[in-house]
Gaussian input, Z-matrix of N, CA and C with variables (Angstrom, degrees):
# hf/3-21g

backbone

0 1
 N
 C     1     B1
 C     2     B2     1     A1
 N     3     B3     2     A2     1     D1
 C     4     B4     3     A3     2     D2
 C     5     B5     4     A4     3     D3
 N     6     B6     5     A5     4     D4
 C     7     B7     6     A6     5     D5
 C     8     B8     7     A7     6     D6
 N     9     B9     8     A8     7     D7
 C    10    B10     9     A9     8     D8
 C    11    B11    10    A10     9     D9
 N    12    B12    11    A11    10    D10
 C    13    B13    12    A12    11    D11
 C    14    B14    13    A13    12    D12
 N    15    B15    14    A14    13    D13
 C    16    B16    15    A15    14    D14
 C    17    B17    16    A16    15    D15
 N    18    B18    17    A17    16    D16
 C    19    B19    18    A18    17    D17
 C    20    B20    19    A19    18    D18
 N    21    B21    20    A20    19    D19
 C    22    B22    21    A21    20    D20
 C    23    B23    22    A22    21    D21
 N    24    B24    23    A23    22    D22
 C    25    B25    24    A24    23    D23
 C    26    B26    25    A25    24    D24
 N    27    B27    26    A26    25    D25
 C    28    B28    27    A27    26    D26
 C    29    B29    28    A28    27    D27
 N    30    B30    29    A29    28    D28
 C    31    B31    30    A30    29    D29
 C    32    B32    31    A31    30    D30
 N    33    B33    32    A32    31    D31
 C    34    B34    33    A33    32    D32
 C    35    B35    34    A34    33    D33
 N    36    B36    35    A35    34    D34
 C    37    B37    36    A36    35    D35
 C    38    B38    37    A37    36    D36
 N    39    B39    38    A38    37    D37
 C    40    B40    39    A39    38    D38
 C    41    B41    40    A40    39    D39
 N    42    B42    41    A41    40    D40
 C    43    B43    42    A42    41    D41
 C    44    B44    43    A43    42    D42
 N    45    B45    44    A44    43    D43
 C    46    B46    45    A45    44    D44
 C    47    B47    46    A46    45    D45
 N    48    B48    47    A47    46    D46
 C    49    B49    48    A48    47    D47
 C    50    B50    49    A49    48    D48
 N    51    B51    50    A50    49    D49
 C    52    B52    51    A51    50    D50
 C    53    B53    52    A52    51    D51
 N    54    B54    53    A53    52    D52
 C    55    B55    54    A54    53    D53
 C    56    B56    55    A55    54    D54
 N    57    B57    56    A56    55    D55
 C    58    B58    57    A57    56    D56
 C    59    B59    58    A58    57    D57
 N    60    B60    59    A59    58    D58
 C    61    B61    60    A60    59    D59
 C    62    B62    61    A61    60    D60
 N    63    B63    62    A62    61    D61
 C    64    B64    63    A63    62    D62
 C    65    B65    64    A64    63    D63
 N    66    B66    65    A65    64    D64
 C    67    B67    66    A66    65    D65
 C    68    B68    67    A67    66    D66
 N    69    B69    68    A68    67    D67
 C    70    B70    69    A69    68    D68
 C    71    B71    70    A70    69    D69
 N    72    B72    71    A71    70    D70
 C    73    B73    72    A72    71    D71
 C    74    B74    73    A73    72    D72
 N    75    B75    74    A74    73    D73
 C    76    B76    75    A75    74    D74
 C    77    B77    76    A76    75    D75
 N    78    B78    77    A77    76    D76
 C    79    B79    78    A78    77    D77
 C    80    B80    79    A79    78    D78
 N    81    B81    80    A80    79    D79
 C    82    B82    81    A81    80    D80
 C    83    B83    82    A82    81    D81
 N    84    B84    83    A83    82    D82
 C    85    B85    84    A84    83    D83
 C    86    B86    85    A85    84    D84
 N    87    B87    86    A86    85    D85
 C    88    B88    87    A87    86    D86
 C    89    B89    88    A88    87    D87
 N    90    B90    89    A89    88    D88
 C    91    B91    90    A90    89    D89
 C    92    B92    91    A91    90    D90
 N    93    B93    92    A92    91    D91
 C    94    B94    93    A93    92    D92
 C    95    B95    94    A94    93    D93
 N    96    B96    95    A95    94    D94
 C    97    B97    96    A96    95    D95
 C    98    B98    97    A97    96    D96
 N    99    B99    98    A98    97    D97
 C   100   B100    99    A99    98    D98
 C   101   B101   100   A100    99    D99
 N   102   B102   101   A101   100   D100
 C   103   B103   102   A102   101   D101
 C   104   B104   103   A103   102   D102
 N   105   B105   104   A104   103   D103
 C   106   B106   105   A105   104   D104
 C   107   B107   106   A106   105   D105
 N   108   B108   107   A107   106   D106
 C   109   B109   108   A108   107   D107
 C   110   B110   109   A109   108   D108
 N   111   B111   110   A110   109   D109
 C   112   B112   111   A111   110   D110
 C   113   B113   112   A112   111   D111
 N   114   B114   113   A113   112   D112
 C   115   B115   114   A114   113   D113
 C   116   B116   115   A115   114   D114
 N   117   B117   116   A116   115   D115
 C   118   B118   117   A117   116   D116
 C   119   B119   118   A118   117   D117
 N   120   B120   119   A119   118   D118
 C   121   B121   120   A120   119   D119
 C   122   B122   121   A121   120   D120
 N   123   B123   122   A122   121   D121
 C   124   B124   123   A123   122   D122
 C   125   B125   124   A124   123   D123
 N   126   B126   125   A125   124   D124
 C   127   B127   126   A126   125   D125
 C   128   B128   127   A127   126   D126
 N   129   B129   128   A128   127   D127
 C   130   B130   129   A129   128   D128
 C   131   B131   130   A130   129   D129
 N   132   B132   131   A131   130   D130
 C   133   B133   132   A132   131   D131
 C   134   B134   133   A133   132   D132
 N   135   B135   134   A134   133   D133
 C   136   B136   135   A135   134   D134
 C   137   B137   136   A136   135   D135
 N   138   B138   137   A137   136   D136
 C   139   B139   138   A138   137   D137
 C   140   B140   139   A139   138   D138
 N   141   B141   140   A140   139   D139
 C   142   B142   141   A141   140   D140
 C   143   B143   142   A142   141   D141
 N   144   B144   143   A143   142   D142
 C   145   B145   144   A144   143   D143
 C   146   B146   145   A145   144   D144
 N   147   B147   146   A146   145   D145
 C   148   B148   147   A147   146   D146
 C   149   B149   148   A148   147   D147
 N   150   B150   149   A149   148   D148
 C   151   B151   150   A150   149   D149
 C   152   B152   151   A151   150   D150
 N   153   B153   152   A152   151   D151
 C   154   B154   153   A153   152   D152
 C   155   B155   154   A154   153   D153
 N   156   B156   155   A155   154   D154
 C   157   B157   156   A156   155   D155
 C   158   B158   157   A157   156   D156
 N   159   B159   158   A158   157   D157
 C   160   B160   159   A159   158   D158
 C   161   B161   160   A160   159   D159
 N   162   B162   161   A161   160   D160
 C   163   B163   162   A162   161   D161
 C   164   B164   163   A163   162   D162
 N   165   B165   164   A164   163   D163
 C   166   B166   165   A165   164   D164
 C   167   B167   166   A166   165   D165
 N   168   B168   167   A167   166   D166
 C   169   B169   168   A168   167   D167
 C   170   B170   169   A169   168   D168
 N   171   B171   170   A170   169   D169
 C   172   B172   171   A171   170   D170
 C   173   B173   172   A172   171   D171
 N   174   B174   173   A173   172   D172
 C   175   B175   174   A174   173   D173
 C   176   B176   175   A175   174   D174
 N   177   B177   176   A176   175   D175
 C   178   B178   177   A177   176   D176
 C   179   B179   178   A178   177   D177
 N   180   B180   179   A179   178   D178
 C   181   B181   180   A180   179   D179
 C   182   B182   181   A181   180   D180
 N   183   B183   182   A182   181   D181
 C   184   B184   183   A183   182   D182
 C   185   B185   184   A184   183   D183
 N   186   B186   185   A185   184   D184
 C   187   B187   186   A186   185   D185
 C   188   B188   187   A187   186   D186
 N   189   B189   188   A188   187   D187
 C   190   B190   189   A189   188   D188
 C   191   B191   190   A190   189   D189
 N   192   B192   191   A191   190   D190
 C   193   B193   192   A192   191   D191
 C   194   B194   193   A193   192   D192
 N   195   B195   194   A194   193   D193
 C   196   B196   195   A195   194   D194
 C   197   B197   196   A196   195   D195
 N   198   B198   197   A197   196   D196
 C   199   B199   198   A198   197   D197
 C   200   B200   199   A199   198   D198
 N   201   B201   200   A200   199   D199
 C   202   B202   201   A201   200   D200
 C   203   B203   202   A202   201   D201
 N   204   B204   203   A203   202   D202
 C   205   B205   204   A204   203   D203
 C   206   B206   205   A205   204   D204
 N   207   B207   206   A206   205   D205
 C   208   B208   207   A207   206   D206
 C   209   B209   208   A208   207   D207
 N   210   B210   209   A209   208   D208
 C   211   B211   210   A210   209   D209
 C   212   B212   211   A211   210   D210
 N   213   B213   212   A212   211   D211
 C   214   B214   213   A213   212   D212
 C   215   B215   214   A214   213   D213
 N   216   B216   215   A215   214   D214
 C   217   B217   216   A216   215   D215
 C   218   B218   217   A217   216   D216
 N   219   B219   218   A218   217   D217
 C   220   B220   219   A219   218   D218
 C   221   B221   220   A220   219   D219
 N   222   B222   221   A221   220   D220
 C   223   B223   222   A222   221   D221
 C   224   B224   223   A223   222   D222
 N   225   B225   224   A224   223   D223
 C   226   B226   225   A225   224   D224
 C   227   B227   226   A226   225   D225
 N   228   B228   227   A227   226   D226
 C   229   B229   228   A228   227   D227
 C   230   B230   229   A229   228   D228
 N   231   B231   230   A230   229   D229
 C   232   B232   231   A231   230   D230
 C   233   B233   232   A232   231   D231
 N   234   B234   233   A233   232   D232
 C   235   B235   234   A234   233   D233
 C   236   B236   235   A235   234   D234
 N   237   B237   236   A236   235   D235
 C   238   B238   237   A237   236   D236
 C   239   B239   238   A238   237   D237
 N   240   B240   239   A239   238   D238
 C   241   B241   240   A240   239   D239
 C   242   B242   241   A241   240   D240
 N   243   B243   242   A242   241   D241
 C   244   B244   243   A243   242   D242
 C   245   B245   244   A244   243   D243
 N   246   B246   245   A245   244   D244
 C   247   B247   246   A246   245   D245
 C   248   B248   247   A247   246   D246
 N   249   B249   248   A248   247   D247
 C   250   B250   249   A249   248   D248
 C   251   B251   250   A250   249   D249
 N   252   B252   251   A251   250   D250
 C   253   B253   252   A252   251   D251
 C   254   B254   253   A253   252   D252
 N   255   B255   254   A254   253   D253
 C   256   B256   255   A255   254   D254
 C   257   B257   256   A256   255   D255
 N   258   B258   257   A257   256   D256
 C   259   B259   258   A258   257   D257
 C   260   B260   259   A259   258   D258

   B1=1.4515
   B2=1.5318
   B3=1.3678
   B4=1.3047
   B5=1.8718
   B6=1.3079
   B7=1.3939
   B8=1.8420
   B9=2.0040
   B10=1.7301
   B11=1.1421
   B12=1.8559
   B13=1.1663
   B14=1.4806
   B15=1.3183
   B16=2.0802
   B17=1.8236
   B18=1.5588
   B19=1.1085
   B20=1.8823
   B21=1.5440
   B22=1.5328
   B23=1.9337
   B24=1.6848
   B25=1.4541
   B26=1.0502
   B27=1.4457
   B28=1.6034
   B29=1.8659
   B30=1.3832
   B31=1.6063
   B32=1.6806
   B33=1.5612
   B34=1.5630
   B35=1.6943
   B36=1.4464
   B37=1.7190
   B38=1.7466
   B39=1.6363
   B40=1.2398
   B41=1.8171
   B42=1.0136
   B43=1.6518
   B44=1.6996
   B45=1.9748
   B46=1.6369
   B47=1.9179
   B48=1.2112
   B49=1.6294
   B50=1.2977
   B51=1.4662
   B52=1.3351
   B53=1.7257
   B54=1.2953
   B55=1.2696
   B56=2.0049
   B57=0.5864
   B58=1.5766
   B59=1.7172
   B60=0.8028
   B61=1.9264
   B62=1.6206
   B63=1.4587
   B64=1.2350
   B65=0.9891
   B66=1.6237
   B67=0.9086
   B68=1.9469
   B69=1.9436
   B70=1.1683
   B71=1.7090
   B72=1.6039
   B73=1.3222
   B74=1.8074
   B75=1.3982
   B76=1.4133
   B77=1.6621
   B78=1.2771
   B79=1.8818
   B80=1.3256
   B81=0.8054
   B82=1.5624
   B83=1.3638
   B84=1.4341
   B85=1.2230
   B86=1.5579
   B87=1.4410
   B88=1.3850
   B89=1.4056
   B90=1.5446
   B91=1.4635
   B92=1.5514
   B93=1.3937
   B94=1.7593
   B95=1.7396
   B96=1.3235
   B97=1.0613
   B98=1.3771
   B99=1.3909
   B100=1.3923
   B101=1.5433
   B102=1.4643
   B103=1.7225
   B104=1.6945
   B105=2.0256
   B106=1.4103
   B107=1.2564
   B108=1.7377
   B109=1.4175
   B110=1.8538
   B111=1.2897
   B112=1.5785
   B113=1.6788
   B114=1.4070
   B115=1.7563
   B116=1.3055
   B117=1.4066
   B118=1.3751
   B119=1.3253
   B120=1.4943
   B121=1.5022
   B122=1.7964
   B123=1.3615
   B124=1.3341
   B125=1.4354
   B126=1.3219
   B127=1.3682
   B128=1.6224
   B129=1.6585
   B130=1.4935
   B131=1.1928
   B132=1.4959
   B133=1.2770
   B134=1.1789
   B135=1.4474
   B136=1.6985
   B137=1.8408
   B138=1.0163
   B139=1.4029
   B140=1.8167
   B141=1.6413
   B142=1.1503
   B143=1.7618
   B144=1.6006
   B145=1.5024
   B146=1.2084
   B147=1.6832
   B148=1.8130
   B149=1.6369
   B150=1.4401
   B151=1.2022
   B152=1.8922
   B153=1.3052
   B154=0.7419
   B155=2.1250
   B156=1.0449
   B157=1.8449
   B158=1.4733
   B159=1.6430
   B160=1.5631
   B161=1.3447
   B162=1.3728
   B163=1.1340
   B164=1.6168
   B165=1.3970
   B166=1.2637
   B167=1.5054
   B168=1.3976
   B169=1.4474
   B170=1.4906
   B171=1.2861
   B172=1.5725
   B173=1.7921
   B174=1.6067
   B175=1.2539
   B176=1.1947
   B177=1.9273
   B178=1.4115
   B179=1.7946
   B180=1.6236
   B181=0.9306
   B182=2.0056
   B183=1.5997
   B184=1.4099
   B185=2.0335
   B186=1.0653
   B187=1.5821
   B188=1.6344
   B189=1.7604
   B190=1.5374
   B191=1.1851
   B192=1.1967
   B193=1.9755
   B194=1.7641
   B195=1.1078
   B196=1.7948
   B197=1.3643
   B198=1.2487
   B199=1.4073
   B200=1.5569
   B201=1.4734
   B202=1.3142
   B203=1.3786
   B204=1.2390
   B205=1.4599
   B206=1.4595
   B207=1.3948
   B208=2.0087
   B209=1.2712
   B210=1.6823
   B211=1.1284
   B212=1.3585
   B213=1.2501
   B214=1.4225
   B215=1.6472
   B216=1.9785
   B217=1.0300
   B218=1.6923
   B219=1.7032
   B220=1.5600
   B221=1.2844
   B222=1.9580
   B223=1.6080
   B224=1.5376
   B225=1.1794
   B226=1.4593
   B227=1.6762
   B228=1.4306
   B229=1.3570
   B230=1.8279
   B231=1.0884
   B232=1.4705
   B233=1.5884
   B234=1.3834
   B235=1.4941
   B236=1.3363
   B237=1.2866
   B238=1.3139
   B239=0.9624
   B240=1.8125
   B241=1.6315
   B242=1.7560
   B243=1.7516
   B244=1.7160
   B245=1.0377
   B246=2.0607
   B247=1.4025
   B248=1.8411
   B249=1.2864
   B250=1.2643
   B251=1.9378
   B252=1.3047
   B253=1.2274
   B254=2.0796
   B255=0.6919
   B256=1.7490
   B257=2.2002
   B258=1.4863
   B259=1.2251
   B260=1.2896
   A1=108.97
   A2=138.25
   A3=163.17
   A4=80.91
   A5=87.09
   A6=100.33
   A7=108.66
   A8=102.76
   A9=99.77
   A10=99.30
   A11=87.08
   A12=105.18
   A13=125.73
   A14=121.37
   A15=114.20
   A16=73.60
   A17=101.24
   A18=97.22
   A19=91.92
   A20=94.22
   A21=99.12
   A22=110.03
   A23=121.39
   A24=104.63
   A25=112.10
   A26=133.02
   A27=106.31
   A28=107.51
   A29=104.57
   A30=97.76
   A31=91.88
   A32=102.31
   A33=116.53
   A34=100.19
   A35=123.55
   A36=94.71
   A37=110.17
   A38=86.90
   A39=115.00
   A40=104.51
   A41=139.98
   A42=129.49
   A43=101.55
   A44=90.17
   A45=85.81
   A46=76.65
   A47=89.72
   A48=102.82
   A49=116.86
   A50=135.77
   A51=160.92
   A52=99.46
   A53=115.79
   A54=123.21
   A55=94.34
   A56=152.53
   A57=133.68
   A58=116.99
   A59=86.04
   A60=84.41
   A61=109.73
   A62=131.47
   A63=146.49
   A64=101.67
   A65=149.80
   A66=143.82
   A67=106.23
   A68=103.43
   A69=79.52
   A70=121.73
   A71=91.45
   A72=96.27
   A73=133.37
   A74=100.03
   A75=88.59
   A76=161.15
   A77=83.15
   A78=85.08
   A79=120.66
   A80=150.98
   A81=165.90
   A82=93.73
   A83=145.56
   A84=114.42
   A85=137.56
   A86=109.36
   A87=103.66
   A88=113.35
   A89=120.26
   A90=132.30
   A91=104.37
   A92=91.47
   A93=120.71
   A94=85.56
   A95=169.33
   A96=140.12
   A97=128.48
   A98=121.33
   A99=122.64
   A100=126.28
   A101=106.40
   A102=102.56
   A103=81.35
   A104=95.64
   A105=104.72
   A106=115.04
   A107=102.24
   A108=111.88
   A109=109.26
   A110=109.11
   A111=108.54
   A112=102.04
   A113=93.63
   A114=106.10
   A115=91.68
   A116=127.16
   A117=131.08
   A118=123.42
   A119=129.57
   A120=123.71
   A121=86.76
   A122=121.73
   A123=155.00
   A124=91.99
   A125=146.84
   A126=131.30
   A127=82.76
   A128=116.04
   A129=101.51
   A130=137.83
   A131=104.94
   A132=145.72
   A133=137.24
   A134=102.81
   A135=138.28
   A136=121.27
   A137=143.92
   A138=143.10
   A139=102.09
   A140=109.08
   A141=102.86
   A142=94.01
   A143=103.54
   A144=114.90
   A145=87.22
   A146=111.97
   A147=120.37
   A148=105.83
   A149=93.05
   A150=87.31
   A151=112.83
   A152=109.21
   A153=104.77
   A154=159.39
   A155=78.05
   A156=112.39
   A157=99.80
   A158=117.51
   A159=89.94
   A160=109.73
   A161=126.27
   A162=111.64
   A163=118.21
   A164=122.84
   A165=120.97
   A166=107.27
   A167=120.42
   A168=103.16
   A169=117.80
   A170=119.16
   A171=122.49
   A172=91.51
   A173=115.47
   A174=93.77
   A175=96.65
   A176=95.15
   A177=110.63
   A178=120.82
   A179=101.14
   A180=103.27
   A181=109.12
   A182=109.11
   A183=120.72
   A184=69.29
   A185=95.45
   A186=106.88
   A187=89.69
   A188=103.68
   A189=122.01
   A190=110.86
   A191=128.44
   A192=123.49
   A193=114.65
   A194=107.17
   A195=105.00
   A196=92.82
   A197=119.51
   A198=158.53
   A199=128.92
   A200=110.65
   A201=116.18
   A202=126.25
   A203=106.17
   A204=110.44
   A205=95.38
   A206=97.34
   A207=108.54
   A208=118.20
   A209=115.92
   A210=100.09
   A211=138.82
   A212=129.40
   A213=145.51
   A214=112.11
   A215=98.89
   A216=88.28
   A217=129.70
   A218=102.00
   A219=120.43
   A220=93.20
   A221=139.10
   A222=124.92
   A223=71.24
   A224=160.42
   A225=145.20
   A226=118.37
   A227=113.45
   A228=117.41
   A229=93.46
   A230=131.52
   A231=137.86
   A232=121.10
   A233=99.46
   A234=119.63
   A235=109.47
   A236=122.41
   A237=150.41
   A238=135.30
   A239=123.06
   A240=133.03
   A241=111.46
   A242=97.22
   A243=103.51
   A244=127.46
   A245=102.52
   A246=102.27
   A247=114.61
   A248=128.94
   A249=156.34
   A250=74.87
   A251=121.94
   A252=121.83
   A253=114.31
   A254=110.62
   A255=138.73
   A256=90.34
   A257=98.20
   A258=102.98
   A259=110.43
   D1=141.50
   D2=-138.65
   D3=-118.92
   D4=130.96
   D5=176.48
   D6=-125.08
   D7=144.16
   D8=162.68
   D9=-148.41
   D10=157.53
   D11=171.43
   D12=-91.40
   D13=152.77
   D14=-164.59
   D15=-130.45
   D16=141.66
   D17=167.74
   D18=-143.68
   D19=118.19
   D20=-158.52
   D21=-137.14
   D22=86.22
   D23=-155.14
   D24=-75.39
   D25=1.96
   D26=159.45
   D27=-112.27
   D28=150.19
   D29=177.40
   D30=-156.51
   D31=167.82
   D32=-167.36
   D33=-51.41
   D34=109.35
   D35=52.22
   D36=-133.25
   D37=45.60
   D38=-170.82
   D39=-86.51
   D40=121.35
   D41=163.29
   D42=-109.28
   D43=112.73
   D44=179.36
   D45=-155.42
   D46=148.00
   D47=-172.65
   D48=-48.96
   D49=-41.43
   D50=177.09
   D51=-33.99
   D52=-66.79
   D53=-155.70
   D54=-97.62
   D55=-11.87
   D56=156.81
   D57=-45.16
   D58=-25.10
   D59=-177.45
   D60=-78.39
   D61=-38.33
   D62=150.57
   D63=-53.07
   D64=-89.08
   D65=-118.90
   D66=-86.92
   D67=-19.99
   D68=171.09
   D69=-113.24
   D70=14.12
   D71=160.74
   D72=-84.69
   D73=-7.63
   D74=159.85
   D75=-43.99
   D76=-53.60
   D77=149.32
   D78=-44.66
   D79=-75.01
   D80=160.30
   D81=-14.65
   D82=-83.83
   D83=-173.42
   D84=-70.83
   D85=0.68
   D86=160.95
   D87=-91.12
   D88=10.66
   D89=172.59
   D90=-61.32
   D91=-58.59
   D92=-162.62
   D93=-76.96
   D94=-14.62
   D95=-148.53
   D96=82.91
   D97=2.46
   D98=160.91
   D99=-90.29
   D100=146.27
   D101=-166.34
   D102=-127.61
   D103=112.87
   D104=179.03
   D105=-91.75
   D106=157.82
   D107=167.70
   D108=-122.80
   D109=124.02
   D110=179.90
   D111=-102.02
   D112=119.04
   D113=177.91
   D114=-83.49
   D115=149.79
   D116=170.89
   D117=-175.82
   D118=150.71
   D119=-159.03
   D120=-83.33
   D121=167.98
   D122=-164.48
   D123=-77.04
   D124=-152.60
   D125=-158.49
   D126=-164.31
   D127=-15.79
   D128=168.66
   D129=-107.58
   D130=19.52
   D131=145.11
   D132=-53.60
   D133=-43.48
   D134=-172.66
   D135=-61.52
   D136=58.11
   D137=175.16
   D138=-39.94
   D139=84.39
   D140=-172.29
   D141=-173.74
   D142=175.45
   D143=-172.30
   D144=-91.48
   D145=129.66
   D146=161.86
   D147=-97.84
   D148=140.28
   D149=158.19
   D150=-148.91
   D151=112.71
   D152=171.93
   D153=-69.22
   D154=25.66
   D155=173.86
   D156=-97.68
   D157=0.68
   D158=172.07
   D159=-110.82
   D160=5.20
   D161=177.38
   D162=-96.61
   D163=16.29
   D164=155.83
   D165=-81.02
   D166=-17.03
   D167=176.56
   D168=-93.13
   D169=38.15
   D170=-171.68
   D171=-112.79
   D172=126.58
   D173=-175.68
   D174=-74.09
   D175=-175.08
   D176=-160.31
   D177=-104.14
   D178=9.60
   D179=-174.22
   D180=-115.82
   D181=31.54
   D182=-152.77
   D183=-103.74
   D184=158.00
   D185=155.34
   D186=-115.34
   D187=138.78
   D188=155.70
   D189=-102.51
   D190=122.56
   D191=152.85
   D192=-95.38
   D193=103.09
   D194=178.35
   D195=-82.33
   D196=169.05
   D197=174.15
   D198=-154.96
   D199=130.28
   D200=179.43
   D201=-86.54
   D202=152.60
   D203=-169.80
   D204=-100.65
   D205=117.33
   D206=161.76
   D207=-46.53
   D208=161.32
   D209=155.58
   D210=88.33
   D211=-8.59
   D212=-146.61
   D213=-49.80
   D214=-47.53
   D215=-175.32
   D216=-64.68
   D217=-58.45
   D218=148.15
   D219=0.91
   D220=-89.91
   D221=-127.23
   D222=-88.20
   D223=-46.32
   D224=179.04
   D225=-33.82
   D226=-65.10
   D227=-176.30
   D228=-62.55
   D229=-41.75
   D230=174.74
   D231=-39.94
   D232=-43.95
   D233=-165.06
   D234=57.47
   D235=53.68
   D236=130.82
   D237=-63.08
   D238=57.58
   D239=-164.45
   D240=-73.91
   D241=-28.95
   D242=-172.39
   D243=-77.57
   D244=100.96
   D245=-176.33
   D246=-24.06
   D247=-71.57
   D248=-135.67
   D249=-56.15
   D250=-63.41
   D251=-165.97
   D252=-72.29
   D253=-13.59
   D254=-155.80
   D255=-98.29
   D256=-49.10
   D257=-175.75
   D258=-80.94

């Protein structure tokens, strides 16, 4: 099986425009033969609206790896709000 990597910093139970396009393209590549992996920051990391009703819609056969962002205060005193930069 053909493997990818998604590297996507916000994901459920995060709702932020960025990650809908991944999240509802998943099916589709385990259609085709790919067995995904979604890299993604931790959700308590996230300066954003959670909602948790979206992570029943993540199928169930995606592997997620979250990761934390160091540091919190540092990108704070920084004014370093952008996940993308923060991660």
């Amino acid at each position: 099986m053909k493997r990818v990597l998604i590297v996507s910093p916000h994901w459920p139970p995060v709702n932020a425009p960025d990650l809908q396009r991944v999240r509802m393209s998943l099916p589709y590549y385990s259609q085709h033969g790919y067995e995904v992996t979604v890299l993604t920051v931790d959700a308590r990391d996230v300066y954003a609206t959670l909602e948790p009703e979206l992570v029943a819609t993540v199928p169930v056969d995606a592997s997620v790896e979250k990761v934390r962002v160091d540091l919190p205060r540092l990108w704070k005193f920084l004014s370093m709000q952008s996940l993308g930069l923060r991660a």
